[in-house]
C-alpha positions, 0 to 999 in steps of 0.5 A, spaced: 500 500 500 505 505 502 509 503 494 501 506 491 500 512 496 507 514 494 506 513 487 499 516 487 504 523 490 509 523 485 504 522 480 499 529 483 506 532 484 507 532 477 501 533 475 500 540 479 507 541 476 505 540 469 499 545 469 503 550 473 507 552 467 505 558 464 507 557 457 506 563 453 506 565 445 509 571 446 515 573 442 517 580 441 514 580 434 507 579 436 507 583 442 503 589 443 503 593 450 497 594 454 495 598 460 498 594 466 504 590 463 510 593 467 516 597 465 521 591 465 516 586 460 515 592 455 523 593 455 523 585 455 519 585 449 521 592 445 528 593 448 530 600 451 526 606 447 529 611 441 527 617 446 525 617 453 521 623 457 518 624 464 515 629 467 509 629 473 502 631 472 500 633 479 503 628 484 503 622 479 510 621 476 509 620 468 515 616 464 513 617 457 518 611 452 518 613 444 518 607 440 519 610 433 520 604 429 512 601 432 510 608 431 508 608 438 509 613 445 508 608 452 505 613 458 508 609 464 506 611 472 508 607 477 512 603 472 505 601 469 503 603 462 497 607 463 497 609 455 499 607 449 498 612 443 500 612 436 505 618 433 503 621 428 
């Protein structure tokens, strides 16, 4: 009995370890920043930006990334997108 408890537990252990992976499709070519992805993933993602800008609005510390290749400026504040707009 103690042989099929003990592989009943290694069983569910690699179970649970299996369905705790997080896999994700995602690869800097299909990645597109929305309100509340980090800094660091976006820097993962993009890299460092062409152009940096920060500025406070009120008691709010804005830090504004410049991606001119994607054609986008990223509002960060608390080092969390806030806002994605497109330059033009």
């Amino acid at each position: 009995m103690t042989v099929l408890k003990r592989r009943f537990f290694v069983y569910v252990f690699t179970l649970i370890s299996l369905i705790s992976c997080e896999i994700s499709d995602i690869t800097p070519e299909n990645y597109w920043p929305k309100p509340g992805d980090r800094l660091d993933r976006v820097e993962n993602f993009w890299g460092a930006p062409d152009d940096r800008d920060s500025y406070y609005d009120g008691d709010l510390f804005v830090i504004t990334y410049y991606y001119y290749d994607e054609g986008v400026y990223i509002d960060f504040i608390d080092n969390v997108v806030d806002l994605v707009g497109t330059l033009e």
